[in-house]
C-alpha positions in Angstrom: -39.3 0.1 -99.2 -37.3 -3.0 -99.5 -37.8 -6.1 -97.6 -35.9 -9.4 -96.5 -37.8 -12.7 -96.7 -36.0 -14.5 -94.4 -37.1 -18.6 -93.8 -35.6 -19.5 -90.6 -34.3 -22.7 -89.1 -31.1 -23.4 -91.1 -27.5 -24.1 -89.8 -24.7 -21.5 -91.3 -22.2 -23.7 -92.5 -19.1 -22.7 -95.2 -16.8 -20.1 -95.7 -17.3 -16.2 -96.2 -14.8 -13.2 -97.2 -15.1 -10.0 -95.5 -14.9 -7.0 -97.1 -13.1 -4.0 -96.4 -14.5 -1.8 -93.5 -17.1 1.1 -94.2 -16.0 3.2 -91.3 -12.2 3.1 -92.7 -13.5 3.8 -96.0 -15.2 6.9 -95.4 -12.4 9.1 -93.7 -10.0 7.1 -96.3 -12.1 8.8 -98.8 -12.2 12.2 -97.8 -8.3 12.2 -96.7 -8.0 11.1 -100.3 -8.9 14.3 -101.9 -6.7 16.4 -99.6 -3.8 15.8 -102.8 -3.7 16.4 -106.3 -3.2 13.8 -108.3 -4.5 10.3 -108.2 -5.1 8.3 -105.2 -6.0 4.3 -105.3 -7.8 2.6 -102.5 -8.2 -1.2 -102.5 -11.4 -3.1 -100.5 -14.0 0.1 -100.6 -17.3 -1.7 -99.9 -19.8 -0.4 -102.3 -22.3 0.2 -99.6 -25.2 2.9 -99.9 -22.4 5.1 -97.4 -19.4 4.8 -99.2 -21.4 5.8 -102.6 -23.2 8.5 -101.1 -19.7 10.0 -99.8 -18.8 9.4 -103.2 -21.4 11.5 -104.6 -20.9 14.3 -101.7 -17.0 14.5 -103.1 -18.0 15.2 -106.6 -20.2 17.6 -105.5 -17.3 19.5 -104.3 -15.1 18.9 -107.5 -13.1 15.8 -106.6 -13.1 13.0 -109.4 -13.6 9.8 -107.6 -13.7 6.5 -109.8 -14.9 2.7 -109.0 -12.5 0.5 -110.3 -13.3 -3.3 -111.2 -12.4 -5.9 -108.1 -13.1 -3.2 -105.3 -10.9 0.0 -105.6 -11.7 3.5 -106.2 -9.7 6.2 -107.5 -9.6 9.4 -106.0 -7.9 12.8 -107.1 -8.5 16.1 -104.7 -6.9 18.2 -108.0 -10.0 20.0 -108.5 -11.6 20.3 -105.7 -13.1 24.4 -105.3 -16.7 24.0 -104.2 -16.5 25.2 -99.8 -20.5 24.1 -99.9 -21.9 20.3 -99.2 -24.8 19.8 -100.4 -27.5 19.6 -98.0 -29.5 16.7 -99.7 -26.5 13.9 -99.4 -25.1 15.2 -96.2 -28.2 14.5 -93.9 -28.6 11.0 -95.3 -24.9 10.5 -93.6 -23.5 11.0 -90.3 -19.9 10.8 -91.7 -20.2 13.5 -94.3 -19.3 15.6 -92.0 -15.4 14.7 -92.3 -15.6 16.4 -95.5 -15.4 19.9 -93.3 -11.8 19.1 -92.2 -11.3 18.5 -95.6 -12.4 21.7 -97.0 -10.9 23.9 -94.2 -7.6 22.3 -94.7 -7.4 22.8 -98.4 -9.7 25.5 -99.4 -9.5 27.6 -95.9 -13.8 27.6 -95.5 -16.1 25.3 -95.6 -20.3 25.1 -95.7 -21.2 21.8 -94.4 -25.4 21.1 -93.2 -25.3 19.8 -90.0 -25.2 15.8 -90.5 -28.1 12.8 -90.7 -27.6 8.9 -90.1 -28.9 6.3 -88.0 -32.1 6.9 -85.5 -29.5 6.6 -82.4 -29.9 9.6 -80.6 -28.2 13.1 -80.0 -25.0 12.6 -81.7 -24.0 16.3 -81.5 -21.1 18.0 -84.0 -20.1 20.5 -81.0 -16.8 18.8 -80.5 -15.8 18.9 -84.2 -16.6 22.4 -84.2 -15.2 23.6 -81.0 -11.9 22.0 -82.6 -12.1 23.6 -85.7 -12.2 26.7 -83.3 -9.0 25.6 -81.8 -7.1 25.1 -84.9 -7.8 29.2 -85.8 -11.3 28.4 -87.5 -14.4 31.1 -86.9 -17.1 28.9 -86.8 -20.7 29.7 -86.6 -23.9 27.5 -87.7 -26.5 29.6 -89.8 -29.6 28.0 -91.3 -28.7 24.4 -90.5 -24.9 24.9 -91.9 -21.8 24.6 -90.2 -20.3 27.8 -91.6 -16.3 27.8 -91.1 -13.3 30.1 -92.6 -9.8 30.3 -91.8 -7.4 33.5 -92.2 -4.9 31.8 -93.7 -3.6 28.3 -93.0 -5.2 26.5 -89.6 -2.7 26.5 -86.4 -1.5 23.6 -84.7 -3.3 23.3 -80.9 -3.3 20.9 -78.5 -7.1 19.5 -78.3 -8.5 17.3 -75.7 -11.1 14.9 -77.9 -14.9 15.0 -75.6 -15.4 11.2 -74.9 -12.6 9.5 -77.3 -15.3 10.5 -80.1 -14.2 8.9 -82.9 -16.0 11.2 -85.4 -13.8 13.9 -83.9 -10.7 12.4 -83.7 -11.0 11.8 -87.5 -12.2 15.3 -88.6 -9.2 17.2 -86.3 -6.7 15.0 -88.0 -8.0 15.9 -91.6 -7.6 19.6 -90.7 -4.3 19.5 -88.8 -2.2 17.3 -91.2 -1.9 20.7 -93.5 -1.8 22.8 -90.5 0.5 25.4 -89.5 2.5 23.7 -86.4 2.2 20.8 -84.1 -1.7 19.6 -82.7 -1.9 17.0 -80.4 -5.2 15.4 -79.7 -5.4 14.1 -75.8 -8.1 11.5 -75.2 -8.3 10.6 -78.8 -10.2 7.6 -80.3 -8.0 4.3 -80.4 -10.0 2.6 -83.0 -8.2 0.4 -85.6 -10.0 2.6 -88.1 -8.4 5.7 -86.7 -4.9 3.9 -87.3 -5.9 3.1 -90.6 -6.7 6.5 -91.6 -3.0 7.8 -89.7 -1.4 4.8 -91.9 -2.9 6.5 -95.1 -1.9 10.0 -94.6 1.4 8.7 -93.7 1.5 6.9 -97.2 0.3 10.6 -98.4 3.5 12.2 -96.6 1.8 13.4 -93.5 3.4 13.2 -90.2 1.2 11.5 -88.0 2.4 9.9 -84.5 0.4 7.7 -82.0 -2.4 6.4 -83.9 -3.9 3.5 -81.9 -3.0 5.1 -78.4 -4.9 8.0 -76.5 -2.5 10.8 -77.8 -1.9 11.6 -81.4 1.2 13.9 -82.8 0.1 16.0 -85.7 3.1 17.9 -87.6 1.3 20.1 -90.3 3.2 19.6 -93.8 2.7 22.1 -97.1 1.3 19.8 -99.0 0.3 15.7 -99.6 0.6 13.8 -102.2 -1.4 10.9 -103.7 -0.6 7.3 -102.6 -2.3 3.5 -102.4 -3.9 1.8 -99.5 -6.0 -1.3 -99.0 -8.9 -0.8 -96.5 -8.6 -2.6 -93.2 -11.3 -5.7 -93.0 -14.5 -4.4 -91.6 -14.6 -5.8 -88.3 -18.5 -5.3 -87.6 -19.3 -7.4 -90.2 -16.9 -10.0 -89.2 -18.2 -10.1 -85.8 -22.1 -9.8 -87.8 -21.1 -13.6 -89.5 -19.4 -14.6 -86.8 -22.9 -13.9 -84.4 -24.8 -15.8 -87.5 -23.4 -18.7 -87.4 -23.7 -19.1 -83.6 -27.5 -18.1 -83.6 -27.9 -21.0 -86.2 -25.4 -23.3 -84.2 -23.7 -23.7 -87.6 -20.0 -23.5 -88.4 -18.3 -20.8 -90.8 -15.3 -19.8 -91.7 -13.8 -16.2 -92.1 -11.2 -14.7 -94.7 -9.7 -11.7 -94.7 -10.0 -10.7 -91.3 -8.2 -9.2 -88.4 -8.7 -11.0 -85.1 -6.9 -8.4 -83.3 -9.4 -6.0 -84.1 -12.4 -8.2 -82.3 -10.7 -9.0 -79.1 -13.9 -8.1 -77.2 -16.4 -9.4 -79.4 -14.5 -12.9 -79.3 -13.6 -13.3 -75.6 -17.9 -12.9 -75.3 -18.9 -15.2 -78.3 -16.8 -18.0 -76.0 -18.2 -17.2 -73.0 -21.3 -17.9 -74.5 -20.0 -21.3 -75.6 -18.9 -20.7 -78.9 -15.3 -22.0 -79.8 -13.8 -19.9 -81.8 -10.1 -20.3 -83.3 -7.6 -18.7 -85.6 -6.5 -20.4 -88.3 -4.5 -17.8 -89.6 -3.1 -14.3 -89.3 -6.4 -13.1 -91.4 -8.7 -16.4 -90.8 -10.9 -17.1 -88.2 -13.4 -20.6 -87.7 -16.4 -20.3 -85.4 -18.1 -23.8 -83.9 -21.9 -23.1 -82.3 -23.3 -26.2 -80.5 -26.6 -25.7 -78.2 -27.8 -22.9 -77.5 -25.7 -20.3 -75.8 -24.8 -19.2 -72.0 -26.1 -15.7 -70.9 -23.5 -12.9 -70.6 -23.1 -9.2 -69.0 -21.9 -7.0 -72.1 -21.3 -3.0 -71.4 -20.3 -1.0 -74.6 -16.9 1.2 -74.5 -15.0 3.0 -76.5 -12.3 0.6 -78.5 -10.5 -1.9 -77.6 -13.5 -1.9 -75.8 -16.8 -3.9 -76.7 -17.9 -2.0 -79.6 -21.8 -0.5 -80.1 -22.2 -1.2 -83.5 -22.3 -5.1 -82.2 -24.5 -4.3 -79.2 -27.9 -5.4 -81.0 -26.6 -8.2 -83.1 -25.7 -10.0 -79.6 -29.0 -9.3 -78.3 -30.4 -11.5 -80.8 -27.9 -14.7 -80.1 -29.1 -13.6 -76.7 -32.3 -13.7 -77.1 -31.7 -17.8 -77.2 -29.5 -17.9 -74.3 -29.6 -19.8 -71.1 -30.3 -17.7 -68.0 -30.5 -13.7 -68.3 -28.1 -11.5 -69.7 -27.5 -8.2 -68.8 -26.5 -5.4 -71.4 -25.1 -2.1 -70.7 -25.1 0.8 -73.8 -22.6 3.6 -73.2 -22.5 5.0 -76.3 -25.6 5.8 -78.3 -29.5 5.5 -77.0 -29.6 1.9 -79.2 -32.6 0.2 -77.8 -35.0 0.8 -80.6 -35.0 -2.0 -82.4 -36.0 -4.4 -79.4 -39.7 -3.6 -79.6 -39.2 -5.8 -83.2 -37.4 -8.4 -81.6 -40.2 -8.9 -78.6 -42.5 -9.1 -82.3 -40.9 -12.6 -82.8 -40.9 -13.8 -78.9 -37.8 -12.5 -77.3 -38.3 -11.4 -73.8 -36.3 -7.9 -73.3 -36.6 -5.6 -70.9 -35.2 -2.1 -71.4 -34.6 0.0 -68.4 -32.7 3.5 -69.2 -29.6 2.2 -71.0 -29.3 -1.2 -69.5 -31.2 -4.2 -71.5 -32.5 -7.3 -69.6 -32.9 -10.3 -72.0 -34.2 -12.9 -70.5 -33.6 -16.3 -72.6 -36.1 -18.2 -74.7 -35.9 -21.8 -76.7 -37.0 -20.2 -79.8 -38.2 -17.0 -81.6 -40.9 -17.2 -84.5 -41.0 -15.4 -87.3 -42.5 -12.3 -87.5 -43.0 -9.0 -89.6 -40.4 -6.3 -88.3 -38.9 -3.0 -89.9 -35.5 -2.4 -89.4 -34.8 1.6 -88.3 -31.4 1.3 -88.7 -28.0 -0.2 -89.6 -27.2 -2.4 -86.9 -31.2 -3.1 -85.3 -31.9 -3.9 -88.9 -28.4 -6.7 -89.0 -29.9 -7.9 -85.6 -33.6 -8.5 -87.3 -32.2 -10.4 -89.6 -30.1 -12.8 -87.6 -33.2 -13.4 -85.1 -34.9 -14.5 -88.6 -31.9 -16.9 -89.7 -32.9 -19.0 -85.8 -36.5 -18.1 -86.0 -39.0 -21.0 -86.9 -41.0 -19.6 -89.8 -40.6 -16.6 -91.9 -39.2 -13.3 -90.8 -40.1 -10.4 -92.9 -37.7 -7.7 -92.4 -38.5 -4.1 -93.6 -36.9 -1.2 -94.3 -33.3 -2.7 -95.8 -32.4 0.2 -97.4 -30.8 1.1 -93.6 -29.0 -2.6 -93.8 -27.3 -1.4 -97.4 -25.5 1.6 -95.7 -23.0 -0.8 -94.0 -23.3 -4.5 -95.7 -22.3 -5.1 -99.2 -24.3 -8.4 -100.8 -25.2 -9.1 -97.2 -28.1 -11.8 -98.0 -26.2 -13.3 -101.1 -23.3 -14.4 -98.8 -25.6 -15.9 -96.1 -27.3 -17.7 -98.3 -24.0 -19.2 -99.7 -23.7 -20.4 -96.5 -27.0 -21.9 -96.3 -29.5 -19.2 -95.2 -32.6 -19.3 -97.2 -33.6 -15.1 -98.0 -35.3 -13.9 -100.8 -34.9 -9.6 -101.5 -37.9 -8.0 -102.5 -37.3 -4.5 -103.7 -40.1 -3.3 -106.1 -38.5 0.4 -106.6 -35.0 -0.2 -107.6 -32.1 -2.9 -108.1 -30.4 -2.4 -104.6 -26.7 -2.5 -105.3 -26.3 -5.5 -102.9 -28.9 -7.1 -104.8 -28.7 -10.7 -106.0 -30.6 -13.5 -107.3 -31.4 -16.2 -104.8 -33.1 -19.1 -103.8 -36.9 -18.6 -103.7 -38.7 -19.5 -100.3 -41.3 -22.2 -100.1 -44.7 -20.6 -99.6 
C-alpha cells in the first residue's frame, strides 16, 4: 500500500499549473472512439482513472495512444468487442460510459455493473432505464448490464433522476448516433457536461443546451474524428486553492477557469481568504489567521460541488466558531473518523457534519478510503504539527496527477513511500527530518 509522509507546519507559497480535468477526460475518452479515424485530446491527466479507462478501451478494440506533453490519441476504427471486462470496470465508476458507447456503435453492449469510491449506493438504474428509452432491451445477468438494440437506438425525450451527471453523459453518448431527436429534461449542468457537448460538436454531432437543464440531441449517421483540449480540472484547483489557506500561505494558479469555482470561491472568502483573478485562466489566493466558520450544503452544479466537501472540512477543522456542513449527494462522511485521529472535533449526525474548530491538528497515522477523504488527509497533514502518515494513496492517484511533487514545489515537505511499484505520480523529493 502506498503511503504519504507528510511533515506539517509549512506555509504554501509559489505558483502551480492545473491539469486538465479527470472527469472531462473520461467521457472525452469514450466519445472519442464513437469515429474512425484519429482523434487528439490535449490536457488528459495521466491519473490511475484515465489509464485504466485507457486500458478498458483497448479491451474493446480501440487504439488509444499517450502522446508526449499530455495528449492522447484515440481512433474508435476498430472497435468490435460488445463485452467490458469485468476486472477494469469495477475498479471505476465511469467505465460505465463505455455502454453508450457500445450501444451506439455496435448496437449491444456487456458492461459489469461499475466500482469506485467507498461513497455509498450509487446505483446505474437511471442509465439503464434510459438506454430503455432510447429502444434498448436491457436486462442485468450475473453482475452485467446486458443491452442490444434492433437496429439503430430512437430519439426519446428523457427526464435525467437527480441532474445525475453520470447519466446525463451516458444518454448523450448513445443518442448522438440515434435515430431522431432526444431531449434530456433535468440534465446535469456541469462544465464537464459542456465540455463533452463541445467535443461531439467538434466530432459533427448536433448537440444543443449543454450547460442548462435541457439538452437537444439530433442523432447524425455517423462522427468523425476531431481535436480538443480538456477543460482545467476544477477540483484540483479548488484542492490547491484549500492548501494554501489551511497553511495560511499564498499560491498562485495557472490554467484555470474561475467561472467554473464560483461556489467554492465565494466560501474560501467567507472564511477570510482573499482570493483574486489575475487573469481569464489565473487565480491568486492570500490566507492570513486562521479561518471564519461557514454553513456549506452540497448541490448539483453551479452548486457547491461534493468532490470538495471533505477538503473544506479540513481548512475547517481550524476555523473559528462551528461550521455546519450539509452532504446531498453521496454518504461522504467516512473519512472523518481519520481526521478526529489528528485532533479535529467533528460530529456527524445523518448527512449533516458539525465541525467544531480547533487551534491545531497533530499529526497522526490515517488511511485514506478514497479520492477526496484521502486529498482531505493530506491537507490536514500540510497544517498539522508533526508528521501525518497517510495510507492507502493508491485512492489519491485516481484523480491527482504528481499531486505531492507540486506541493512540495510550493514548500510542503512529503516524502512517497511505495515499496510495490513506481506510482505514476511518483517523484523524487525532499527527505523528512526523522
Amino acid at each position: 500500500m502506498a503511503r504519504l509522509l507528510i511533515e506539517g507546519g509549512h506555509r504554501l507559497c509559489g505558483e502551480v499549473e492545473i491539469s486538465g480535468a479527470k472527469n472531462a477526460a473520461l467521457p472525452i475518452m469514450v466519445a472519442a472512439a464513437l469515429a474512425e479515424g484519429e482523434s487528439v485530446l490535449e490536457r488528459v491527466p495521466p491519473t490511475t482513472d484515465t489509464l485504466i479507462m485507457a486500458r478498458i478501451l483497448r479491451e474493446l478494440g480501440v487504439t488509444v495512444a499517450f502522446l508526449p506533453e499530455g495528449a492522447c490519441a484515440i481512433d474508435g476504427t476498430r472497435l468490435r468487442h460488445h463485452r467490458a471486462p469485468y476486472s477494469l470496470v469495477r475498479r471505476m465508476r465511469a467505465s460505465f460510459y463505455v455502454a453508450g458507447l457500445l450501444l451506439a456503435r455496435l448496437g449491444r453492449a456487456q458492461v459489469p455493473l461499475p466500482g469506485g469510491c467507498a461513497l455509498g449506493s450509487r446505483p446505474v438504474d437511471f442509465h439503464m432505464r434510459g438506454f430503455e428509452r432510447l429502444g434498448a432491451r436491457v436486462t442485468v445477468e450475473h453482475g452485467y448490464m446486458v443491452a442490444r438494440t434492433g437496429g439503430r437506438l430512437q430519439g426519446r425525450p428523457i427526464y435525467v433522476e437527480r441532474a445525475s451527471l453520470g447519466t446525463t453523459v451516458n444518454l448523450m453518448l448513445a443518442a448522438v448516433l440515434a435515430e431522431g431527436t432526444t431531449v434530456l429534461e433535468n440534465a446535469a449542468r456541469e462544465p464537464e457536461v459542456s465540455d463533452l457537448a463541445t467535443f461531439l460538436n467538434r466530432m459533427g454531432a448536433q448537440v444543443e443546451g449543454a450547460g442548462t437543464d435541457q439538452i437537444r440531441i439530433t442523432g447524425v449517421d455517423r462522427l468523425r474524428p476531431a481535436r480538443h483540449r480538456i477543460i482545467p480540472d476544477r477540483v484540483e484547483a479548488g484542492t490547491f486553492l484549500l492548501a494554501a489557506a489551511i497553511t495560511q500561505g499564498e499560491v498562485v494558479l495557472h490554467g484555470v477557469n474561475p467561472d467554473h469555482l464560483r461556489a467554492p470561491l465565494r466560501k474560501l472568502e467567507e472564511a477570510g481568504a482573499q482570493v483574486t483573478a489575475e487573469g481569464p485562466h489565473q487565480l491568486r489566493l492570500v490566507m492570513e489567521g486562521r479561518p471564519q466558520a461557514l454553513e456549506i450544503e452540497t448541490a448539483p452544479y453551479p452548486g457547491f460541488p461534493t468532490d470538495l466537501q471533505q477538503p473544506f472540512v479540513s481548512l475547517l477543522s481550524l476555523a473559528r466558531g462551528t461550521s455546519v456542513i450539509r452532504e446531498t449527494i453521496f454518504d461522504r462522511f467516512r473519512y472523518v473518523d481519520e481526521l478526529r485521529r489528528m485532533g479535529a472535533r467533528i460530529r456527524v449526525e445523518g448527512q449533516q457534519a458539525l465541525v467544531e474548530g480547533v487551534e491545531r491538528l497533530t499529526g497522526a497515522p490515517v488511511e485514506a478510503t478514497d479520492l477526496r477523504g484521502g486529498a482531505a488527509l493530506i491537507l490536514a497533514g500540510l497544517a498539522a504539527q508533526g508528521v501525518t502518515e497517510v495510507q492507502g494513496m493508491e485512492h489519491v492517484d485516481r484523480g491527482y496527477h504528481r499531486l505531492e511533487a507540486k506541493l512540495n514545489r510550493l514548500g510542503a515537505r512529503t516524502r512517497r513511500l511505495d515499496p510495490d511499484r513506481p506510482s505514476p505520480n511518483h517523484s523524487p523529493v525532499v527527505l523528512l527530518e526523522s
